[in-house]
N, CA, C and O atoms as a GROMACS GRO file, in nm:
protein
  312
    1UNK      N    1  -0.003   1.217  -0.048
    1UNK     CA    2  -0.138   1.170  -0.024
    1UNK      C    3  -0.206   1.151  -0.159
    1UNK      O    4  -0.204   1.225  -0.257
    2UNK      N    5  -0.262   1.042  -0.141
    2UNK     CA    6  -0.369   1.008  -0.292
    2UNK      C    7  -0.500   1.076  -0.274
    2UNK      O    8  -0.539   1.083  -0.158
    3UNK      N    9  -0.584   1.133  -0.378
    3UNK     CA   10  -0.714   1.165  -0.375
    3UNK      C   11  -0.770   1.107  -0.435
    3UNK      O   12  -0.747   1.099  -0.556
    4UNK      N   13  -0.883   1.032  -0.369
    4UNK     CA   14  -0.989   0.923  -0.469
    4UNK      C   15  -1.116   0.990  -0.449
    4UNK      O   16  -1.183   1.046  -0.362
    5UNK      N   17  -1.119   0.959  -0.571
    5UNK     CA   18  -1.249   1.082  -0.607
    5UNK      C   19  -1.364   0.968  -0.640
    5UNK      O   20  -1.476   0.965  -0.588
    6UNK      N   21  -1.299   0.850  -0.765
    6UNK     CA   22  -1.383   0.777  -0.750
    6UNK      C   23  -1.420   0.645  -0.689
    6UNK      O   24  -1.393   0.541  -0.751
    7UNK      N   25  -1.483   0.640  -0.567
    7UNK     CA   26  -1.509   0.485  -0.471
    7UNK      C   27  -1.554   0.399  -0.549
    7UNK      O   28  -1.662   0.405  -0.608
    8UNK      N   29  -1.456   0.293  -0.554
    8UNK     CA   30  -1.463   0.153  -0.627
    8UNK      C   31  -1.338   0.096  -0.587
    8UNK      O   32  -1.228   0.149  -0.595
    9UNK      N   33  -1.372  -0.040  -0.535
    9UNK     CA   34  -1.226  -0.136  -0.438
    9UNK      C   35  -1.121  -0.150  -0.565
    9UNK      O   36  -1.040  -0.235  -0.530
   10UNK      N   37  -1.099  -0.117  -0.656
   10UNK     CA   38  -1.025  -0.078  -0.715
   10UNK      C   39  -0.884   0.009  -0.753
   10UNK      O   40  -0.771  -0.007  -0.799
   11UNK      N   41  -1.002   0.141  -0.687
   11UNK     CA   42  -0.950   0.231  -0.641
   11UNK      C   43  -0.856   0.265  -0.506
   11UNK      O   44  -0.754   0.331  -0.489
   12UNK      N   45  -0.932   0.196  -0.429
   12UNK     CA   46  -0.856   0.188  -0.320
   12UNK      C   47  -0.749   0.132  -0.299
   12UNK      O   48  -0.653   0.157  -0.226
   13UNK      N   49  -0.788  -0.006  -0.423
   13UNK     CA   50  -0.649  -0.110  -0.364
   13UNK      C   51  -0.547  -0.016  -0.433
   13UNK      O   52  -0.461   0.021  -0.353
   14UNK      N   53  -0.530   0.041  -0.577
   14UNK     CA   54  -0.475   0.154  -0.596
   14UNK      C   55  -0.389   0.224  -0.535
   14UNK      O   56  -0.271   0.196  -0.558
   15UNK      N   57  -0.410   0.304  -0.465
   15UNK     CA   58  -0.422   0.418  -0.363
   15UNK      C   59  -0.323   0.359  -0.288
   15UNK      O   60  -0.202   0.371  -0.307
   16UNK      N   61  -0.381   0.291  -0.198
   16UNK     CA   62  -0.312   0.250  -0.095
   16UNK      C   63  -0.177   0.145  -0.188
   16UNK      O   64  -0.065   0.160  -0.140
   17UNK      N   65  -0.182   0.081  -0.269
   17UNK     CA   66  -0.044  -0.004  -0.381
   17UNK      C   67   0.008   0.178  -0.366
   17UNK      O   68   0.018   0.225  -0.252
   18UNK      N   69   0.025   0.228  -0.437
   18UNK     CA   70   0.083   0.402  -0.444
   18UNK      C   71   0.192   0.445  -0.364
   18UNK      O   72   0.311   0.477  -0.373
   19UNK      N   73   0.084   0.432  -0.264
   19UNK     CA   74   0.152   0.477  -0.084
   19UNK      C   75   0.257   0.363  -0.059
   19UNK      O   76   0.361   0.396  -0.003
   20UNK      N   77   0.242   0.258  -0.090
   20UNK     CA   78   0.337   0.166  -0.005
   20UNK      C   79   0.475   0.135  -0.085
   20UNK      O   80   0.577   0.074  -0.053
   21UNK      N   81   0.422   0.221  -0.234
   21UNK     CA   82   0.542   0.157  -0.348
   21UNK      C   83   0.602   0.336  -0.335
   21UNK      O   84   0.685   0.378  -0.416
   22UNK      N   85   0.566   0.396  -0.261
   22UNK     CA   86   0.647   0.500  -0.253
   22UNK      C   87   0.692   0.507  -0.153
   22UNK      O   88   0.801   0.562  -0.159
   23UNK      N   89   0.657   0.470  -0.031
   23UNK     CA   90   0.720   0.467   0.112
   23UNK      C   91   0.875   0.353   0.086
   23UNK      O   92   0.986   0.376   0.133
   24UNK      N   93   0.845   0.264   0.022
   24UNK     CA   94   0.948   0.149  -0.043
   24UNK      C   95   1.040   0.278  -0.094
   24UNK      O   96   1.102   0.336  -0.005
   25UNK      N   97   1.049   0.314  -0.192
   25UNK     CA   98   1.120   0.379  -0.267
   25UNK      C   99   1.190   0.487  -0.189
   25UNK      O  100   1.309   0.511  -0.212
   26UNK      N  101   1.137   0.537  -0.120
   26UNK     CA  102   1.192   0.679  -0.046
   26UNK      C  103   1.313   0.608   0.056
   26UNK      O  104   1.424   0.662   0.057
   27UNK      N  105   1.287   0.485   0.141
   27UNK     CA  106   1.362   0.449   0.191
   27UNK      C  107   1.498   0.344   0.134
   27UNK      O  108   1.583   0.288   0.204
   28UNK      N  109   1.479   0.340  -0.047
   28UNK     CA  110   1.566   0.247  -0.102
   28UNK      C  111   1.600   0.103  -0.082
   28UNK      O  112   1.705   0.039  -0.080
   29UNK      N  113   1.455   0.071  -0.066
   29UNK     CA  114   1.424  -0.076  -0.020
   29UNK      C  115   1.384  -0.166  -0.121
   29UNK      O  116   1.283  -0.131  -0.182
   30UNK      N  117   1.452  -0.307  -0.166
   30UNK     CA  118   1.403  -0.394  -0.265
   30UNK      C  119   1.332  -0.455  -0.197
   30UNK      O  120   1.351  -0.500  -0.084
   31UNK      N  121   1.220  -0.464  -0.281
   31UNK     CA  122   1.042  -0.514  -0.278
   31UNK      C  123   1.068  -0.680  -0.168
   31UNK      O  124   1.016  -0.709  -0.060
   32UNK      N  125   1.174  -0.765  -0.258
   32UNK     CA  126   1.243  -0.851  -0.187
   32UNK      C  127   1.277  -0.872  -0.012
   32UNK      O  128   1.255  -0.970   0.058
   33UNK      N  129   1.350  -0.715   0.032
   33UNK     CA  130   1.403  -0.732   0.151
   33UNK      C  131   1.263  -0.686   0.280
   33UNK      O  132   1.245  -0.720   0.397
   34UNK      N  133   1.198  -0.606   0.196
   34UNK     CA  134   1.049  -0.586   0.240
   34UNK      C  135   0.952  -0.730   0.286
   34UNK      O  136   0.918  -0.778   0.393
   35UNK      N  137   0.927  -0.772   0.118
   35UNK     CA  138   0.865  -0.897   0.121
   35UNK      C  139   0.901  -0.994   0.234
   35UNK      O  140   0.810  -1.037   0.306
   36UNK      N  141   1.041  -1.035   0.255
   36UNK     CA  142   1.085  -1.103   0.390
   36UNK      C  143   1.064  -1.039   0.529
   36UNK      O  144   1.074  -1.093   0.639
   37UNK      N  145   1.035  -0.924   0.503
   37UNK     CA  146   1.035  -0.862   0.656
   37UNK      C  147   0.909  -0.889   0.704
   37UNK      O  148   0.895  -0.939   0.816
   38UNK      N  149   0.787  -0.854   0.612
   38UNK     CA  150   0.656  -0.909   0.628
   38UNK      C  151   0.613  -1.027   0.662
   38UNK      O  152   0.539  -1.038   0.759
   39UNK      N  153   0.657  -1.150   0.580
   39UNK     CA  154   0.629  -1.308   0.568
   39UNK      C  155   0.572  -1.299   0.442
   39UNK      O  156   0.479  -1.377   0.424
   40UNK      N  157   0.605  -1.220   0.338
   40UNK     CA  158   0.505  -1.251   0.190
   40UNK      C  159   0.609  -1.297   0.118
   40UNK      O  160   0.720  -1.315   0.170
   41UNK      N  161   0.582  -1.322  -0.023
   41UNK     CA  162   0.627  -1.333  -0.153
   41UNK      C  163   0.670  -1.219  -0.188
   41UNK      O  164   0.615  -1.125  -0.130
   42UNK      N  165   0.781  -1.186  -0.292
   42UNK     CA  166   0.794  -1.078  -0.375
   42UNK      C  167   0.700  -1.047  -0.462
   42UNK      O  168   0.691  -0.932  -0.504
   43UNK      N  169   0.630  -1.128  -0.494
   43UNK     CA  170   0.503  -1.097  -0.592
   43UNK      C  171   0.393  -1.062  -0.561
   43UNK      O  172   0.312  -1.004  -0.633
   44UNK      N  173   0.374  -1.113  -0.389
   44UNK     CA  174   0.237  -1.051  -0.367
   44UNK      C  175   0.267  -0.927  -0.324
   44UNK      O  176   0.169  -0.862  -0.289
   45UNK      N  177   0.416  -0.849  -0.310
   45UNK     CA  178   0.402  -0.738  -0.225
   45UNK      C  179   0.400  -0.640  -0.370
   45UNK      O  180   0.343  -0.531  -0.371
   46UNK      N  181   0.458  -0.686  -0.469
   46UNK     CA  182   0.483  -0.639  -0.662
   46UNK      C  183   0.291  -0.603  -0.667
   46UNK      O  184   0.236  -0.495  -0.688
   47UNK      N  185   0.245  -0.703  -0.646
   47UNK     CA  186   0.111  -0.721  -0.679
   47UNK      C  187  -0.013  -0.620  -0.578
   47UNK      O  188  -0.124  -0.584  -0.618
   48UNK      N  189   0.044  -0.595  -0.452
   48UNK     CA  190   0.004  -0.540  -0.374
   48UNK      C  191   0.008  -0.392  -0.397
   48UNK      O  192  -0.082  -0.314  -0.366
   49UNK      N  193   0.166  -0.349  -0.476
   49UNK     CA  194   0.183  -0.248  -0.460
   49UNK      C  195   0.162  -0.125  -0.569
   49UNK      O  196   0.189  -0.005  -0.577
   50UNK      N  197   0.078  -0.260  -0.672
   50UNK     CA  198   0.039  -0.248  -0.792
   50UNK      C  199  -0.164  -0.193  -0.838
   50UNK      O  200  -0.241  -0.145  -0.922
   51UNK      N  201  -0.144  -0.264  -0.675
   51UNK     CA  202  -0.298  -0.242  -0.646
   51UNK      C  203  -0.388  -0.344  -0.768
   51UNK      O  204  -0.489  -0.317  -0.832
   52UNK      N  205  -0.328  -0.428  -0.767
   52UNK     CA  206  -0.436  -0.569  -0.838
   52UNK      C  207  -0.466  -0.639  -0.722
   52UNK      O  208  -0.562  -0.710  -0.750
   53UNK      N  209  -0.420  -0.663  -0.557
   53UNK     CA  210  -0.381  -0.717  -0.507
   53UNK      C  211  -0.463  -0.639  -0.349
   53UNK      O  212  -0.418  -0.528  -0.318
   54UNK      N  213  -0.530  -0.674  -0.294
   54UNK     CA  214  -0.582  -0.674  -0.136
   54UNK      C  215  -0.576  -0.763   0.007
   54UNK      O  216  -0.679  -0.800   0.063
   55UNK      N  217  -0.492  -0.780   0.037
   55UNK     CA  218  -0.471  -0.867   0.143
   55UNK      C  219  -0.480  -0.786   0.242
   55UNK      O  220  -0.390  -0.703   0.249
   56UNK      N  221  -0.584  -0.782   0.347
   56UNK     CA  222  -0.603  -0.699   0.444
   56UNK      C  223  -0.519  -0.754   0.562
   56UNK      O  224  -0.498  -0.678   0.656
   57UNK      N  225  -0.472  -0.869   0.565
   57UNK     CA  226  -0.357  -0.907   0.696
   57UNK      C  227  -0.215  -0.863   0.670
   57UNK      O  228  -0.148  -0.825   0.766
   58UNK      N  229  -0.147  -0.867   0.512
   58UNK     CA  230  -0.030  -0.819   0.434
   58UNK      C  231  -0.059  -0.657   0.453
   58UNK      O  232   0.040  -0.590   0.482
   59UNK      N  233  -0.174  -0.592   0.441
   59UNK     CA  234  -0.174  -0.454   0.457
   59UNK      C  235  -0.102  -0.446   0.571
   59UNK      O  236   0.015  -0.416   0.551
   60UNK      N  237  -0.145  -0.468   0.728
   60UNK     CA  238  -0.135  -0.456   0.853
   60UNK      C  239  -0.003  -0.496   0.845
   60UNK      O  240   0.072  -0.405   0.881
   61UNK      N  241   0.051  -0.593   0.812
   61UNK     CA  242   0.192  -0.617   0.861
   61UNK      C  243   0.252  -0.507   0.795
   61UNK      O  244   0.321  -0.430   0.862
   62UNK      N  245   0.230  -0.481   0.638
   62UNK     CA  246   0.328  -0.358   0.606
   62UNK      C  247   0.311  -0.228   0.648
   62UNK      O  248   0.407  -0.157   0.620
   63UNK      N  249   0.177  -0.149   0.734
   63UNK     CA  250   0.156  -0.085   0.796
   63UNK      C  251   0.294  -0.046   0.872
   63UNK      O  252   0.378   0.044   0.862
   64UNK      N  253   0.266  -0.200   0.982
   64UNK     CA  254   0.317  -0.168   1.094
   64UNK      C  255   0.521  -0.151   1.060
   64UNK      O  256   0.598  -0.067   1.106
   65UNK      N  257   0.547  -0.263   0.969
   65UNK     CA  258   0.652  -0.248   0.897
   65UNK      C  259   0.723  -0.129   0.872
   65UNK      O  260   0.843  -0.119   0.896
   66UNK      N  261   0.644  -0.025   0.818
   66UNK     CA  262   0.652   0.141   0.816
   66UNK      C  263   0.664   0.219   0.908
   66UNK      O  264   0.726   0.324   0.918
   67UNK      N  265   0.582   0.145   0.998
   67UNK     CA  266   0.539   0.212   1.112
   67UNK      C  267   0.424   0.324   1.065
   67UNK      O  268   0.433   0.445   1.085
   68UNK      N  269   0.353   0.279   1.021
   68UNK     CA  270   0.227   0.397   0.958
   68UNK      C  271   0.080   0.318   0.999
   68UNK      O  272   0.062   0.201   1.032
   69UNK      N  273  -0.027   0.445   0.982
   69UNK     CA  274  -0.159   0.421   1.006
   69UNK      C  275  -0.211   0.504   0.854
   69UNK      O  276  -0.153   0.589   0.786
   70UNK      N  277  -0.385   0.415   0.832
   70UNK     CA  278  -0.444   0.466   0.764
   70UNK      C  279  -0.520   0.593   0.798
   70UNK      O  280  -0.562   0.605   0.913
   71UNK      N  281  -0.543   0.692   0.708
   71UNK     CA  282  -0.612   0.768   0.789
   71UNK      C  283  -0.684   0.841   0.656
   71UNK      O  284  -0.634   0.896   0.559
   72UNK      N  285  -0.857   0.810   0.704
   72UNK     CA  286  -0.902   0.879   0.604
   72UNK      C  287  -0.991   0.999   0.618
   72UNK      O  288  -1.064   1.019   0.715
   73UNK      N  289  -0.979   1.071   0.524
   73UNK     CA  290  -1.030   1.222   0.571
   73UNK      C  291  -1.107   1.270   0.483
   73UNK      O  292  -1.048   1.310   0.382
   74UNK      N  293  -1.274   1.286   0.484
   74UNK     CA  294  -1.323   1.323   0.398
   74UNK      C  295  -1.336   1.512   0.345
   74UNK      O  296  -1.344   1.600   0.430
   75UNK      N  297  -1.335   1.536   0.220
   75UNK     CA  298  -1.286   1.716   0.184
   75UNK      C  299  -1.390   1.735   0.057
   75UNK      O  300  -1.428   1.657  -0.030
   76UNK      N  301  -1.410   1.835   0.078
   76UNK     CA  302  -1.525   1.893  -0.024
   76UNK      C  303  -1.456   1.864  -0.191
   76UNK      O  304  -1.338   1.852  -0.225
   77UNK      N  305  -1.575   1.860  -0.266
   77UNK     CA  306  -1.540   1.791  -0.413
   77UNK      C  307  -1.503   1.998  -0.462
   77UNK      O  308  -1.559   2.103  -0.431
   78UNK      N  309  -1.361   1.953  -0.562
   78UNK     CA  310  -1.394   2.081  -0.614
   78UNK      C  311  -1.432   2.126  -0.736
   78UNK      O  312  -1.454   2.245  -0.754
   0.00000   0.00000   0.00000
C-alpha cells in the first residue's frame, strides 16, 4: 500500500503508476502482454505506470485486468 500524505493529482497518478507497476511485476508480466490485454499502447501503460500519465478508462480496464478495486482509507497523520 502507498501512503500519500501529500494531495496533489500528481501524487495520485503516482501512487496508483506504483501499484500497477508492482502488481505487473509480482506476476512476471511484460508491460507489452498487459498493454494488449487492455487495448493500450506499451507506452501509455510505461507512462501510466510511471504516473506522468491518468487515463481514468485505462485505469478501469487495468483494474479489472487484475481483478482489483480502489480503496481509499483515510488514517491519522503521525
Amino acid at each position: 500500500m502507498t501512503l500519500i500524505q501529500n494531495i496533489k493529482n500528481k501524487t495520485f497518478r503516482k501512487a496508483i503508476g506504483i501499484e500497477f507497476a508492482r502488481l505487473r511485476r509480482e506476476r512476471n508480466q511484460e508491460i507489452e502482454k498487459v498493454a494488449a490485454a487492455v487495448g493500450a499502447y506499451p507506452e501509455t501503460v510505461d507512462r501510466l505506470e510511471l504516473g506522468y500519465y491518468t487515463a481514468y478508462g485505462l485505469t478501469a480496464r487495468l483494474l479489472k485486468y487484475y481483478n482489483k478495486d480502489i480503496k481509499i482509507e483515510l488514517v491519522d497523520r503521525q
